[in-house]
C-alpha positions as CSV (number, residue, x, y, z in Angstrom):
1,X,0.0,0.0,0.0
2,X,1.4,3.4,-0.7
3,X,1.7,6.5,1.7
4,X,-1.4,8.2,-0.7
5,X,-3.3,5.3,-0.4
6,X,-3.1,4.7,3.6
7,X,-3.4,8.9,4.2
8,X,-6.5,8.4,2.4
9,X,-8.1,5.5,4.4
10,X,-6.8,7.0,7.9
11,X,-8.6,10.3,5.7
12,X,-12.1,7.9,5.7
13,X,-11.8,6.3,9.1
14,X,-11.3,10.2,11.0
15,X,-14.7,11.3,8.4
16,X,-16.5,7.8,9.7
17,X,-16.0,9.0,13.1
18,X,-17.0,12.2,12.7
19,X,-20.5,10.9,11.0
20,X,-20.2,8.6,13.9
21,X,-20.4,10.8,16.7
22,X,-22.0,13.6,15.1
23,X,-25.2,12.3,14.2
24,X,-25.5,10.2,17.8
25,X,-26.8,13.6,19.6
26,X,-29.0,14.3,17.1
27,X,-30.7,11.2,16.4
28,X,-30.5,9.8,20.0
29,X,-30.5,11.9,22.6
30,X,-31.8,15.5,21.4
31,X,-34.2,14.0,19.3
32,X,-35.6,11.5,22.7
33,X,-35.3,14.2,25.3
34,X,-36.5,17.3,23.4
35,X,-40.3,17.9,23.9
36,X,-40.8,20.7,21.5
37,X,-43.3,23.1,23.3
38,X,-43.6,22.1,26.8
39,X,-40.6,23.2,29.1
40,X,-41.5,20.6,32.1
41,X,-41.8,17.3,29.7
42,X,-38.3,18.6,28.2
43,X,-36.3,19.0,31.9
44,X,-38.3,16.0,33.3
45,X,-36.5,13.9,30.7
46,X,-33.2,15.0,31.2
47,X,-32.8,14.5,34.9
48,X,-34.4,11.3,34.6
49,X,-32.1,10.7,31.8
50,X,-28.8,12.8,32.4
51,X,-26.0,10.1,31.6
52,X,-27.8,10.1,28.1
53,X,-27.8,13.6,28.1
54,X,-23.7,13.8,29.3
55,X,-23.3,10.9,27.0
56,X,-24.4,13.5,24.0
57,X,-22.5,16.2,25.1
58,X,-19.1,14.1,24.8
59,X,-20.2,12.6,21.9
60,X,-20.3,16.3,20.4
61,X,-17.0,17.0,21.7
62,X,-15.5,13.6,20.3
63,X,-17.3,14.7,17.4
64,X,-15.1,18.3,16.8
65,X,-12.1,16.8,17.6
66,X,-12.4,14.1,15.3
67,X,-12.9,17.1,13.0
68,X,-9.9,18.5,13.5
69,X,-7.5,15.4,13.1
70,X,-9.4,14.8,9.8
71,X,-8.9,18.3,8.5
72,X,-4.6,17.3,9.3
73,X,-5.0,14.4,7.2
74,X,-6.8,16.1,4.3
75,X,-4.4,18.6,3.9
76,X,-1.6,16.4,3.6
77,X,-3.7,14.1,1.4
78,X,-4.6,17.2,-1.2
79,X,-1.8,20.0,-0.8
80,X,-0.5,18.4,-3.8
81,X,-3.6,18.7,-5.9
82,X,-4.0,22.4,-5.0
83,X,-2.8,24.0,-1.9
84,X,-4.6,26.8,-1.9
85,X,-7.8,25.1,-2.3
86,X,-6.8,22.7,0.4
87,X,-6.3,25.9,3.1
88,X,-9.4,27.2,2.8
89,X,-10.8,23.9,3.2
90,X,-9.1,23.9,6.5
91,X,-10.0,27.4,7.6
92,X,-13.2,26.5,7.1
93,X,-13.3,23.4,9.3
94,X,-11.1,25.4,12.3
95,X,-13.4,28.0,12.2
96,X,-16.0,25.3,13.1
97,X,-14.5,24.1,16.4
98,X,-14.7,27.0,18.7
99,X,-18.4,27.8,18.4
100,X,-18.9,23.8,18.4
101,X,-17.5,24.6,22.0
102,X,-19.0,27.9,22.8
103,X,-22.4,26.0,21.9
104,X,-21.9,23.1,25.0
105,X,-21.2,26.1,26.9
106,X,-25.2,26.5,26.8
107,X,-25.9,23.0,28.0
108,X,-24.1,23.4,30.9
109,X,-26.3,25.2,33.1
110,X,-28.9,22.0,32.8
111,X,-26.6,19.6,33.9
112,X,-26.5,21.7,37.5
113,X,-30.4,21.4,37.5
114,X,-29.9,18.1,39.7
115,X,-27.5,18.7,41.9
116,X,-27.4,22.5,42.6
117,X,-28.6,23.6,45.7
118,X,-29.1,27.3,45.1
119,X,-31.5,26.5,42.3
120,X,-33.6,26.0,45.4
121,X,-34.2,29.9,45.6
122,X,-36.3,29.8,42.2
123,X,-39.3,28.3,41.6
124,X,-40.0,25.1,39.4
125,X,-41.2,26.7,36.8
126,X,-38.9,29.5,36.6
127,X,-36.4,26.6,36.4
128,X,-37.8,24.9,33.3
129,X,-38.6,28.1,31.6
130,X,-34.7,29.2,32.2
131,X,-33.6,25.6,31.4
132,X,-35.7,25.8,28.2
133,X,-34.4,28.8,26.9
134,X,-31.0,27.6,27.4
135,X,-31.6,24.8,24.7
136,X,-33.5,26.8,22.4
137,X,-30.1,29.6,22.1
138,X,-27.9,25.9,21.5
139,X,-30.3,24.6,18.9
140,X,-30.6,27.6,17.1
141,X,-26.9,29.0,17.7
142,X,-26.1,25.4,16.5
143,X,-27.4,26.5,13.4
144,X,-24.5,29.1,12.9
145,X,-21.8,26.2,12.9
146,X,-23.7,24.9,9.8
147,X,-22.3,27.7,7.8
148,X,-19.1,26.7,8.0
149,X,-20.3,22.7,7.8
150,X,-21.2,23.6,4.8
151,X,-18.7,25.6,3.5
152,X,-15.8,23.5,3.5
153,X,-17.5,20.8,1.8
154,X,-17.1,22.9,-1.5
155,X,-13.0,23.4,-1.7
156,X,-13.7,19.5,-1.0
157,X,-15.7,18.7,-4.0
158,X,-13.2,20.9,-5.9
159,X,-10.6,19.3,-4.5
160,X,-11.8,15.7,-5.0
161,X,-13.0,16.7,-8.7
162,X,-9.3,17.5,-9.4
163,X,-8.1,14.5,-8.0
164,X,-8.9,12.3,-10.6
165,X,-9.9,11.9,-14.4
166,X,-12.4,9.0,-14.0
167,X,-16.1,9.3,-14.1
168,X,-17.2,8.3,-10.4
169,X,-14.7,10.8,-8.9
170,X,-15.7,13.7,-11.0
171,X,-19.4,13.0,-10.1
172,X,-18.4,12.7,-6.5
173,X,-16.9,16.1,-6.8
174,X,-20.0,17.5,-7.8
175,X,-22.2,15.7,-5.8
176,X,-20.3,17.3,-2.6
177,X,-20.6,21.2,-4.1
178,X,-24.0,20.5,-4.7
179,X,-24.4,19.3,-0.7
180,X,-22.6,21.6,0.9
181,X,-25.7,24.0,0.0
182,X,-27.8,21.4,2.5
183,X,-26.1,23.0,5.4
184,X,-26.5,26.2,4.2
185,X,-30.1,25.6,3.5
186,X,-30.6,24.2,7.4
187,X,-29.3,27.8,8.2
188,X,-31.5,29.7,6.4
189,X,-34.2,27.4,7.4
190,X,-34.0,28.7,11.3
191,X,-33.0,31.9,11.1
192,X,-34.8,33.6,7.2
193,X,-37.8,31.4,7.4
194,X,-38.4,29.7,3.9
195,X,-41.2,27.7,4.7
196,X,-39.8,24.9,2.4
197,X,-38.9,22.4,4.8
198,X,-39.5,19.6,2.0
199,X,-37.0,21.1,-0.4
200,X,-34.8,22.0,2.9
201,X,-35.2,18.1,4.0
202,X,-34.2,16.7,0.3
203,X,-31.5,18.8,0.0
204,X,-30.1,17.5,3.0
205,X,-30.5,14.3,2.1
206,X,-28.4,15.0,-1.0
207,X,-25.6,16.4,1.7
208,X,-25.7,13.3,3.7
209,X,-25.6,11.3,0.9
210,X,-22.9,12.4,-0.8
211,X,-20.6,12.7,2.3
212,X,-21.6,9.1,2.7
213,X,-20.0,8.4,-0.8
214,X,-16.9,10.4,0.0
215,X,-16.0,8.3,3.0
216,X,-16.2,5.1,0.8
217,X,-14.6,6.9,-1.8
218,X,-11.9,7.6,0.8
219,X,-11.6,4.1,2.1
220,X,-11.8,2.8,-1.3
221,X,-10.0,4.7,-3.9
222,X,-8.8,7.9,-2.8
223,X,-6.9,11.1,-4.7
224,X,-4.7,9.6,-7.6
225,X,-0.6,10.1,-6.9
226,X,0.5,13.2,-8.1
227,X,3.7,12.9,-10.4
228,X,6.1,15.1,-10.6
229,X,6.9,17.0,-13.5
230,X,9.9,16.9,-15.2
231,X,12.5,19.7,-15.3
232,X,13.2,19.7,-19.2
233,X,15.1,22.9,-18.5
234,X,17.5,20.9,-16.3
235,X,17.3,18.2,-18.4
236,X,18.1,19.6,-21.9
237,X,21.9,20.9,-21.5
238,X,22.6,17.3,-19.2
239,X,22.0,15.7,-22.8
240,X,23.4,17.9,-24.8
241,X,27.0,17.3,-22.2
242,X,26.1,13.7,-23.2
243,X,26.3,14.3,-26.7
244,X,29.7,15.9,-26.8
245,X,31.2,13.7,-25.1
């Protein structure tokens, strides 16, 4: 196996993780302990399930650092292919990490619900109320990090496109400028209103779809080797010495 070959799977294993992790809060802990609308439902569930709710927090932090190791590895695995494409890719993905953070920030006000004692002052329902508004600012400030979610999927695409002559990578290329416009979407969604949630919905489906393909296309294939060019100039006159003699 060749260096490209194994900084592209160690590439798709870091991107599995971060699919890994990432989508566990979502799907199966926000989505179990969030009761849209009513504040005492929502905090009843987390206290009577808080390891689930610390387990999603970590699994959100696993998530960014994962993030970050992949973004390493992708920039050794496409500087060659372009490196300035291959920075902003990067920027992009750093950018991400800190307001990853700053949004668990938010979440952990709940946690002290259960154990601290001068909550006592405030009534229940002040409690829930607070506690609520607390995880409506990190759903919808967790919007924000979808910008850039998004955005570095595009120098990705571009990246990948070049990568390669063959039909598949090319297409995946595409695929992942196209779905980097599903975060951007989810964005818009909370914070201009569409009312599309359909479109919104497919379009992220397109996104997770083509990451999806990119991780396989990682494990499986990868960027092609990028040969060196020759240096005719140096070349030439070594010939020509050749010659003479």
């Amino acid at each position: 196996m060749n260096g490209n070959k194994k900084t592209s799977r160690i590439a798709g294993f870091w991107y599995l993780l971060v699919a890994i992790f990432g989508s566990f809060n979502p799907m199966f802990v926000y989505s179990k302990l969030y009761v849209s609308g009513d504040a005492a439902a929502t905090i009843n569930n987390i206290l009577t399930s808080e390891r689930l709710f610390r387990i999603g927090i970590l699994s959100s932090l696993i998530t960014t650092i994962c993030f970050l190791l992949l973004a390493n590895v992708l920039y050794k695995l496409f500087k060659s292919v372009d490196k300035d494409l291959v920075r902003l890719m990067v920027i992009f993905i750093v950018s991400s990490v800190p307001l990853a953070y700053l949004q668990m920030l938010k979440l952990a006000p709940i946690l002290l619900m259960g154990s601290g004692k001068y909550l006592s002052a405030l009534e229940p329902i002040q409690l829930q109320a607070l506690a609520m508004a607390f995880l409506d600012t990190y759903e919808l400030g967790g919007f924000i990090t979808y910008i850039f979610y998004g955005l570095w999927m595009f120098p990705l695409g571009l990246l990948v496109f070049k990568s390669r002559a063959d039909f598949i990578t090319k297409a995946l290329g595409v695929s992942l400028m196209i779905g980097c416009f599903g975060y951007l979407a989810k964005f818009l969604e909370a914070y201009l209103p569409l009312n599309h949630p359909a479109i919104t919905s497919l379009w992220m489906t397109v996104t997770i779809i083509a990451e999806v393909l990119c991780i396989l296309w990682l494990f499986i294939k990868g960027p092609a080797d990028q040969k060196p060019a020759l240096n005719q100039a140096s070349s030439q006159p070594a010939m020509e010495i050749i010659t003479i003699k």
